[in-house]
C-alpha positions as a Python dict, from the first residue, in 0.01 Angstrom:
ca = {
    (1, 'X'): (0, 0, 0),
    (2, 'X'): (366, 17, -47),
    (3, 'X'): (522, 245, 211),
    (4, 'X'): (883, 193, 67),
    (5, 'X'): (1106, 252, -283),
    (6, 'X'): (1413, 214, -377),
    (7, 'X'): (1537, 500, -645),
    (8, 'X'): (1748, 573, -917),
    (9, 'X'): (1889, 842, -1104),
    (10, 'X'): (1961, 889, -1482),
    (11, 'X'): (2105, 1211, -1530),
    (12, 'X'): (2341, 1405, -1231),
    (13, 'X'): (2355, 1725, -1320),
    (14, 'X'): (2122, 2026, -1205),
    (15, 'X'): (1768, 1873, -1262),
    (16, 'X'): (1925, 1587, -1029),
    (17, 'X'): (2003, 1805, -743),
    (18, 'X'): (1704, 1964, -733),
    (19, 'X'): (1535, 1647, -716),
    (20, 'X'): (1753, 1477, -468),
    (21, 'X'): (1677, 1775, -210),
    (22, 'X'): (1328, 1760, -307),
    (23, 'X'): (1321, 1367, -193),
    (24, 'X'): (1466, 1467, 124),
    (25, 'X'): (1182, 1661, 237),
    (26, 'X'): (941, 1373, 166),
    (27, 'X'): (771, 1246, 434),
    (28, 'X'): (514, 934, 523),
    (29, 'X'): (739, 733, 282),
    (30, 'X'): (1037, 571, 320),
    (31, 'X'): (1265, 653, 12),
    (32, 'X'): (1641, 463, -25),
    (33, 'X'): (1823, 640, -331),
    (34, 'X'): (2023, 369, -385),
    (35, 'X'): (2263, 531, -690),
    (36, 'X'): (2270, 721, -1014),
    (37, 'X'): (2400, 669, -1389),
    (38, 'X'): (2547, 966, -1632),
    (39, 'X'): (2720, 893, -1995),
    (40, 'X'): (2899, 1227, -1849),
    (41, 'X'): (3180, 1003, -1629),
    (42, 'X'): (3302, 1313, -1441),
    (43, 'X'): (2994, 1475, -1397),
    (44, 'X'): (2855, 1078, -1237),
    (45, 'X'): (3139, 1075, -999),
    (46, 'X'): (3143, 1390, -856),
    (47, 'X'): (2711, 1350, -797),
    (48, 'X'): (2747, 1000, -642),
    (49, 'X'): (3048, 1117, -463),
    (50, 'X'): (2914, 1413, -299),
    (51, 'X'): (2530, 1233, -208),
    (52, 'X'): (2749, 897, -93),
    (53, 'X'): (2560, 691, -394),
    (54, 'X'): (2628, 414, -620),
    (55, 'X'): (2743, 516, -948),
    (56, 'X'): (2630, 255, -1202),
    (57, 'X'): (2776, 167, -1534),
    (58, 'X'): (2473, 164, -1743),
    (59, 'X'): (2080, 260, -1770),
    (60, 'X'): (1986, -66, -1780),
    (61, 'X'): (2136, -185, -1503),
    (62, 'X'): (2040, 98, -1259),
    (63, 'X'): (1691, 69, -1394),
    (64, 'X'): (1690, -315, -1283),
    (65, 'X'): (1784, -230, -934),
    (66, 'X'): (1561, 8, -837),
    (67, 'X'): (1117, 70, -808),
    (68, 'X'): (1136, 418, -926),
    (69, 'X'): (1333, 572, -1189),
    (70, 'X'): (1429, 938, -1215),
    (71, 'X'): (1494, 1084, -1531),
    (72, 'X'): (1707, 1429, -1514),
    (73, 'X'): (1837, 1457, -1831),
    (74, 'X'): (1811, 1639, -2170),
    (75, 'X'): (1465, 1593, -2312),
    (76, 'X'): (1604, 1447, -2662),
    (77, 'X'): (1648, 1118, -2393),
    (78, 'X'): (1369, 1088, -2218),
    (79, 'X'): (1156, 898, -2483),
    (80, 'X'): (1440, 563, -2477),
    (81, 'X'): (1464, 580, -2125),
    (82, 'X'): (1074, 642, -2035),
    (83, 'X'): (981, 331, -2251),
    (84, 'X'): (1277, 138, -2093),
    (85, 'X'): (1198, 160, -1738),
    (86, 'X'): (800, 121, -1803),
    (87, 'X'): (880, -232, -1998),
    (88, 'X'): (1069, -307, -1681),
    (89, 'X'): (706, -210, -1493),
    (90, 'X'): (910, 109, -1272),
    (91, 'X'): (759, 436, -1178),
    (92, 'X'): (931, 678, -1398),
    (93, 'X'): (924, 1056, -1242),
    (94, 'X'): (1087, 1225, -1596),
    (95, 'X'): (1147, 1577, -1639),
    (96, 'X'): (985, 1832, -1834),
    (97, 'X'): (955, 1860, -2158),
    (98, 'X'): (862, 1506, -2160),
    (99, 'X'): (949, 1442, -2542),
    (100, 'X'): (1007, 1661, -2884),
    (101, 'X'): (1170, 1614, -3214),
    (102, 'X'): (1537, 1661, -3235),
    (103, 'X'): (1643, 1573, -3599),
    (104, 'X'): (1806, 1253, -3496),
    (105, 'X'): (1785, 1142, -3843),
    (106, 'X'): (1947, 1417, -4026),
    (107, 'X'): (2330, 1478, -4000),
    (108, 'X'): (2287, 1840, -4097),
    (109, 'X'): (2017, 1845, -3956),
    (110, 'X'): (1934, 2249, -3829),
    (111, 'X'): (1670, 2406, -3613),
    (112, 'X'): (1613, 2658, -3874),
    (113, 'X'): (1545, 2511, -4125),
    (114, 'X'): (1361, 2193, -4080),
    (115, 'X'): (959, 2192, -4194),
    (116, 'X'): (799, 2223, -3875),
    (117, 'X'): (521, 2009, -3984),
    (118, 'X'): (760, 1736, -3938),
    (119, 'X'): (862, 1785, -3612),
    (120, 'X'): (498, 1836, -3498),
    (121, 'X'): (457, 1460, -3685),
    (122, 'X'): (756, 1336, -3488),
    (123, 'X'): (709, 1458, -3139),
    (124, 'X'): (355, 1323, -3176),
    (125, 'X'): (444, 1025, -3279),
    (126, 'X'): (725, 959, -3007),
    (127, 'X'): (418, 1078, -2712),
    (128, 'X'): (189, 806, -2899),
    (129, 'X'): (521, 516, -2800),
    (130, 'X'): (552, 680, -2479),
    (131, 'X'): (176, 667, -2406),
    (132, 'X'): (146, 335, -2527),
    (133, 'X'): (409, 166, -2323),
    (134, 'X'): (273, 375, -2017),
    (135, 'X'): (-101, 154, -2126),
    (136, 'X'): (84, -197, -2099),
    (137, 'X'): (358, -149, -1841),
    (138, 'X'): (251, -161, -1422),
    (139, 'X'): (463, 142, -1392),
    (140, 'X'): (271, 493, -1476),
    (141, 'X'): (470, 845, -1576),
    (142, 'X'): (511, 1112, -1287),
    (143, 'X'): (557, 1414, -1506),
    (144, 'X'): (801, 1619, -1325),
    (145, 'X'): (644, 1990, -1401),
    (146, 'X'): (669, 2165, -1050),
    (147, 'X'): (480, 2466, -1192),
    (148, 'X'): (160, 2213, -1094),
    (149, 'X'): (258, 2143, -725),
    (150, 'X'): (333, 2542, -701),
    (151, 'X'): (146, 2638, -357),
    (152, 'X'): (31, 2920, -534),
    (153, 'X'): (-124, 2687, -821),
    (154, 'X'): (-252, 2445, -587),
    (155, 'X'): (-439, 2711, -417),
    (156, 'X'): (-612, 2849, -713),
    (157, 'X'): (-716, 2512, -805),
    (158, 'X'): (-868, 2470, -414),
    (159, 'X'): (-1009, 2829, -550),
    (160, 'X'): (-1170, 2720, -858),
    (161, 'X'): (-1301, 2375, -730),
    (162, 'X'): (-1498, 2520, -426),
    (163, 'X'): (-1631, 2830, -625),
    (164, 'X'): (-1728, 2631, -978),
    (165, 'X'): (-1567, 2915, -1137),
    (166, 'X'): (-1565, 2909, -1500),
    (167, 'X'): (-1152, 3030, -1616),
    (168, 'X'): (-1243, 3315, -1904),
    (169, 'X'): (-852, 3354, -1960),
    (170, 'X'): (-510, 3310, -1819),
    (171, 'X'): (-213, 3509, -1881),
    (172, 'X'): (104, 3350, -1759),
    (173, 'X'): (503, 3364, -1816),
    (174, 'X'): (846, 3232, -1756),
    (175, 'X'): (1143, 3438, -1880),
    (176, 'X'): (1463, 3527, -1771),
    (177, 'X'): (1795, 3606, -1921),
    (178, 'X'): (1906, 3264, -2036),
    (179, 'X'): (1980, 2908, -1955),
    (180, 'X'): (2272, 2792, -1742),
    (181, 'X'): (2241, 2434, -1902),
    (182, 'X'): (2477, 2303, -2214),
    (183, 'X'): (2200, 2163, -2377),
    (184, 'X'): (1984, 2452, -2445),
    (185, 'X'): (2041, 2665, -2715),
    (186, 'X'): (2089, 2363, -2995),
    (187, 'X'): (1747, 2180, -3096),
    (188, 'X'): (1923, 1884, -3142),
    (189, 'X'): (1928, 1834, -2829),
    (190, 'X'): (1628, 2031, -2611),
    (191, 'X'): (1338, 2004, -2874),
    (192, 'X'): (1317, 2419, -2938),
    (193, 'X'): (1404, 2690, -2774),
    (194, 'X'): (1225, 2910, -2523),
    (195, 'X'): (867, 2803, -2639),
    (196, 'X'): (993, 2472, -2623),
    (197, 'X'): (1231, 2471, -2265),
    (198, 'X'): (1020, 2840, -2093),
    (199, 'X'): (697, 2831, -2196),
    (200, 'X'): (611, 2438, -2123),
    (201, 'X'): (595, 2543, -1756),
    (202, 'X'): (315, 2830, -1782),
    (203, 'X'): (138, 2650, -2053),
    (204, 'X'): (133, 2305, -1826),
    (205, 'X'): (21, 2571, -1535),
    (206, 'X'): (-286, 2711, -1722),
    (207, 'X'): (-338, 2375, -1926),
    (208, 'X'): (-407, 2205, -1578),
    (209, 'X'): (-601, 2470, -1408),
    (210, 'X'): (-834, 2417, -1740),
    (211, 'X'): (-866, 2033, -1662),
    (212, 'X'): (-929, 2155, -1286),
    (213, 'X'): (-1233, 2358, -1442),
    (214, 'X'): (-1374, 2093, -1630),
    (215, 'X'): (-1324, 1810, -1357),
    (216, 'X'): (-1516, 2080, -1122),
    (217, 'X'): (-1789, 2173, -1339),
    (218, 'X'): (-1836, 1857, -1584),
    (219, 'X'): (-1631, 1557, -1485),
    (220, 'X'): (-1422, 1583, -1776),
    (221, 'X'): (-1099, 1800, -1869),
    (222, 'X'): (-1129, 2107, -2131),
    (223, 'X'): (-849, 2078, -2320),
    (224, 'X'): (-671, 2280, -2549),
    (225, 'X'): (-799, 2312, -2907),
    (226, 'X'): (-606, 2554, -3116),
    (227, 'X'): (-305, 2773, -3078),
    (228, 'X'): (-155, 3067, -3230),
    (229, 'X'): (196, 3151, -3231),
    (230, 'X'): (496, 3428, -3324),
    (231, 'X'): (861, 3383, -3220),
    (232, 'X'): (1208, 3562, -3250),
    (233, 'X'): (1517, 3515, -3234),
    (234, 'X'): (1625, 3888, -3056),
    (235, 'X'): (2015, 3785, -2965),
    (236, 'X'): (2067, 3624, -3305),
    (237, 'X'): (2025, 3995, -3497),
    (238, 'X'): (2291, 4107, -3656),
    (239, 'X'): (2179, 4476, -3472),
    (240, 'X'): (2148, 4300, -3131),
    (241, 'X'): (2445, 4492, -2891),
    (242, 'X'): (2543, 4223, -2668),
    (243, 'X'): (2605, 4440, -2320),
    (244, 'X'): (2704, 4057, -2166),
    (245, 'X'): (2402, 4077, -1943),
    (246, 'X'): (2189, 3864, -2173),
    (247, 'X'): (2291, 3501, -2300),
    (248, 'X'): (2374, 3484, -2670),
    (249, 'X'): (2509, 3158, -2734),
    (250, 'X'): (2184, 3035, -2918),
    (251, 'X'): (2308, 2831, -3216),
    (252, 'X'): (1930, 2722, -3409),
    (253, 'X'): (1614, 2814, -3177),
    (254, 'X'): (1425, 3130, -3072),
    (255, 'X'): (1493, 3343, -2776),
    (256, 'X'): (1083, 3465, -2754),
    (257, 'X'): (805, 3292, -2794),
    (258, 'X'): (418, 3423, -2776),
    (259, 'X'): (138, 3193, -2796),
    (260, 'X'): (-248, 3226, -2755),
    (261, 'X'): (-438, 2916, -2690),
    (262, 'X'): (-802, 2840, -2749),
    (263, 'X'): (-978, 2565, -2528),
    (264, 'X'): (-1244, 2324, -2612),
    (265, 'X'): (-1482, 2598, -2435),
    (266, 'X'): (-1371, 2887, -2659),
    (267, 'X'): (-1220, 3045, -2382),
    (268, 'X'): (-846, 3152, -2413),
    (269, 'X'): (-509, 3157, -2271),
    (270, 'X'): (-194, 3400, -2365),
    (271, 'X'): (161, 3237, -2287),
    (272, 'X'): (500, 3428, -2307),
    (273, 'X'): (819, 3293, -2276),
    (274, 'X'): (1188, 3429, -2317),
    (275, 'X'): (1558, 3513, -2239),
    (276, 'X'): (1546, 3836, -2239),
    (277, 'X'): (1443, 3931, -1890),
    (278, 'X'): (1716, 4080, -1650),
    (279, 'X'): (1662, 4087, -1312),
    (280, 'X'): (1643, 3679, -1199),
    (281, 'X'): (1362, 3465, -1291),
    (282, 'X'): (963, 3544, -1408),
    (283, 'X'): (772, 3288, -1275),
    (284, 'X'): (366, 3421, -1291),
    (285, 'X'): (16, 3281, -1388),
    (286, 'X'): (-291, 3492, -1424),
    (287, 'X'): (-643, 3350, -1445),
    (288, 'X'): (-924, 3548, -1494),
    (289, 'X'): (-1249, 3360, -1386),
    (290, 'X'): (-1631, 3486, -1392),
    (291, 'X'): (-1615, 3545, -1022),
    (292, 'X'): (-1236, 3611, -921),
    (293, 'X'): (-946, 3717, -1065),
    (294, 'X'): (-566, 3539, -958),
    (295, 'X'): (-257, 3640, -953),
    (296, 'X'): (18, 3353, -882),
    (297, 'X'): (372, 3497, -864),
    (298, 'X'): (561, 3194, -812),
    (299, 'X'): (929, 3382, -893),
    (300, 'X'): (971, 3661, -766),
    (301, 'X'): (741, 3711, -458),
    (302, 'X'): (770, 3973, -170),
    (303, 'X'): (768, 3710, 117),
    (304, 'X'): (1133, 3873, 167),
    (305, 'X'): (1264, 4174, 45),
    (306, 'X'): (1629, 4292, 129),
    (307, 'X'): (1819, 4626, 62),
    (308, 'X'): (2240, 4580, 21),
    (309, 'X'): (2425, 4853, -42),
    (310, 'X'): (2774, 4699, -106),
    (311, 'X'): (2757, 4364, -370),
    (312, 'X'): (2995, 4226, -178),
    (313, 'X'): (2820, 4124, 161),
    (314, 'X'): (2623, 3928, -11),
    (315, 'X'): (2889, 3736, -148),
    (316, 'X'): (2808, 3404, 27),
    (317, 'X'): (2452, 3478, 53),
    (318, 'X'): (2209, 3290, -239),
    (319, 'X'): (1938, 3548, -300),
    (320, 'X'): (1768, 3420, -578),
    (321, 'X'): (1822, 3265, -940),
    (322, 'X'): (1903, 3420, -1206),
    (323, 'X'): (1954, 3780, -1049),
    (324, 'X'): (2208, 4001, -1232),
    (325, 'X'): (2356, 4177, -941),
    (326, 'X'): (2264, 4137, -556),
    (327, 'X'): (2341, 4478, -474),
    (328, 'X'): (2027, 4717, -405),
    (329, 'X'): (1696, 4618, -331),
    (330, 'X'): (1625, 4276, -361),
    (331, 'X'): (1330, 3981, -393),
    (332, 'X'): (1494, 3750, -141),
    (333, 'X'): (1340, 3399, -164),
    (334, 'X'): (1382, 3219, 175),
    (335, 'X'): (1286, 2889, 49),
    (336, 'X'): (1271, 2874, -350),
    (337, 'X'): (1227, 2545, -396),
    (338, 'X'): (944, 2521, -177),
    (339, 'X'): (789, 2851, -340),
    (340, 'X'): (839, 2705, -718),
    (341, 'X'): (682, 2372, -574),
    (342, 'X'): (975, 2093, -588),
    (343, 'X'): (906, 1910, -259),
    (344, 'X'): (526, 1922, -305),
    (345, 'X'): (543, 1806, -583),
    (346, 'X'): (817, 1497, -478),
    (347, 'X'): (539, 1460, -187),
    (348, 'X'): (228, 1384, -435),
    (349, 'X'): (427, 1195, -665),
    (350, 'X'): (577, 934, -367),
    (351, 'X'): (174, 967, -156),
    (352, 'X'): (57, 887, -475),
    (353, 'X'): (296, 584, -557),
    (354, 'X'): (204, 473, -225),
    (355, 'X'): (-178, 463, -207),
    (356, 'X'): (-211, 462, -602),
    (357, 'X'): (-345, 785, -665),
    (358, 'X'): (-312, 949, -964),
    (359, 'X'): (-102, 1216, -994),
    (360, 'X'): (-250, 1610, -1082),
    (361, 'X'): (95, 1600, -1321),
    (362, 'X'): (94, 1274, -1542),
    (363, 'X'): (152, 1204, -1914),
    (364, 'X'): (-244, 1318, -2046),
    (365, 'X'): (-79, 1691, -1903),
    (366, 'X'): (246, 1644, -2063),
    (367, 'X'): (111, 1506, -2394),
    (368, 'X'): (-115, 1808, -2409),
    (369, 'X'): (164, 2061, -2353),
    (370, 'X'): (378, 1904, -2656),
    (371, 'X'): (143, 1886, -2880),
    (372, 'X'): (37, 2235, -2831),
    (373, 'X'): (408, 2378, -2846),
    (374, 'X'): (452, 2148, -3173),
    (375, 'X'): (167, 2263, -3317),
    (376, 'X'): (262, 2657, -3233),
    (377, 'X'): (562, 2585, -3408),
    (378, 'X'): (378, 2526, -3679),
    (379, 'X'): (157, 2832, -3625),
    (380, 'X'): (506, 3056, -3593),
    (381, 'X'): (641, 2907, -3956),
    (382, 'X'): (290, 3047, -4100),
    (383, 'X'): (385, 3393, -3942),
    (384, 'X'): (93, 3323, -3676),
    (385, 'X'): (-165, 3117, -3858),
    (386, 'X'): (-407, 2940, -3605),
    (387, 'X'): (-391, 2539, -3607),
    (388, 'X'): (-567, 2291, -3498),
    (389, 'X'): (-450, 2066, -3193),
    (390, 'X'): (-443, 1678, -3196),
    (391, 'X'): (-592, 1484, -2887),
    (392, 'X'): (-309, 1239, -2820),
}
């Protein structure tokens, strides 16, 4: 068993910090994070800077140096870089989405416009080289979806392994009022819009509390089968009244997203996702079993709940993300990483590197989830016609 890794970082921006204070909270395993790489210069000095690290000059060379390999960066990357460090036979813990299609080969390319067939050909195609180099490398994927290592989700799957419960449907959501992140908002460069960089978390979420099911009750995962799917593009009508509470900057994806998911069992799951929620962020899964019902609100949660009467005293005082104003009554989180699941789910990933475990969050869970959003994009171009779902 090895009780020791040395780590690297590709990518230094927010996904990096979160993981960075994540790792700190890991415990049982000794973790050196020896340095980090960015094409972003100034965004690479200040991270290494500020954590003390090495800053490296390349991928390749911080891949060579380190066991496990951390990828934090926009998900039009992650395919190179996954299939780099697993040649190299590293652990690679990558961010979610794992992989898409981002018109690489077009110079005009436009999120609008393309055939969504094609994408749904492409993304498949790049989770078939990602999978494949996963088969023949020593190194396995750690997919980086903290919705799984939720407490709240881990408890409901304690819940539906000890009762056999058979899941009848799940209702689940992420929205809020719009990404922080430079990358989001062009397809080019995140894969979609909030289908694509929302709803991946509470489809992975009910996705996995399926395979939890099946594991329980038959030794084998029920996986999705067929999706349905309408989106929108809300902030992009020429009759939306921008009030500046809402981001608009959206150049070529949708700002809603609705899909409903059929399983192999012919029981069903409804997954909304958007930027059009004020307020901070909605983090909640629903499941609806034969002998319980669930509700997991991961953001926001009543653990803490504050009343401020003047904005201002809370001025150096982080309340939650995402909230518009922190004046009133508020859904203080005392610990949000720890709610949304970050450090559990740096825990499993590192327990699991050491005694060879694998993880509840791999690449079978993050193949499923894009090849269900790829095929929903389908489903949306055909103004909501169901369609089929590969196994990948």
């Amino acid at each position: 068993m090895k009780k020791s890794f040395d780590v690297g970082f590709i990518g230094s921006g927010f996904a990096a910090e979160f993981h960075l204070a994540a790792l700190r909270k890991v415990y049982d395993v000794k973790i050196q994070v020896v340095g980090a790489y960015s094409p972003t210069k100034s965004n690479l000095e200040e991270f290494c800077t500020k954590h003390a690290l090495e800053a490296f000059s390349s991928a390749e060379e911080l891949i060579s140096r380190v066991d496990v390999v951390h990828i934090c960066t926009p998900p039009s990357t992650h395919e190179s870089l996954c299939i780099q460090a697993l040649k190299q036979h590293k652990q690679v813990i990558v961010e979610k989405p794992l992989t898409g299609y981002f018109g690489e080969e077009a110079d005009d390319f436009s999120g609008d416009t393309f055939p969504r067939k094609k994408g749904f050909e492409k993304a498949v195609q790049s989770l078939q080289n990602i999978l494949k180099a996963e088969k023949e490398s020593d190194g396995q994927i750690f997919y980086a979806e903290n919705w799984i290592y939720a407490p709240a989700i881990q408890k409901e799957k304690e819940v539906i392994e000890k009762t056999k419960s058979q899941v009848l449907w799940i209702q689940a959501q992420q929205s809020h009022s719009g990404s922080h992140s430079l990358a989001y908002g062009k397809w080019r460069l995140s894969g979609g819009g909030s289908l694509m960089g929302k709803g991946c978390h509470p489809l992975s979420g009910a996705i996995f509390l399926k395979y939890v099911e099946g594991k329980t009750r038959n030794d084998q995962p029920i996986r999705p089968k067929s999706v349905s799917c309408r989106v929108h593009k809300i902030t992009r009508l020429p009759n939306f009244e921008n009030e500046l509470h809402l981001k608009d900057s959206y150049t070529d994806v949708e700002d809603y997203a609705s899909i409903h998911v059929v399983f192999e069992d012919n029981m069903i799951a409804d997954i909304t996702a958007s930027e059009l929620l004020h307020g901070g962020v909605k983090n909640y899964l629903e499941v609806h079993a034969n002998n319980h019902r669930t509700i997991c609100n991961l953001t926001p949660n009543s653990a803490m709940q504050t009343y401020n009467p003047v904005h201002s005293n809370f001025d150096d005082i982080y309340v939650v993300e995402k909230t518009g104003t922190k004046q009133g009554w508020s859904n203080i989180s005392p610990d949000e990483a720890w709610f949304n699941g970050y450090q559990h789910e740096m825990q499993a990933f590192y327990a699991g590197m050491a005694s060879g475990e694998k993880p509840d969050s791999d690449s079978q869970l993050a193949a499923d989830v894009i090849a269900t959003i790829y095929a929903a994009y389908i489903s949306a171009e055909q103004n909501g016609r169901e369609v089929e779902i590969p196994k990948i």
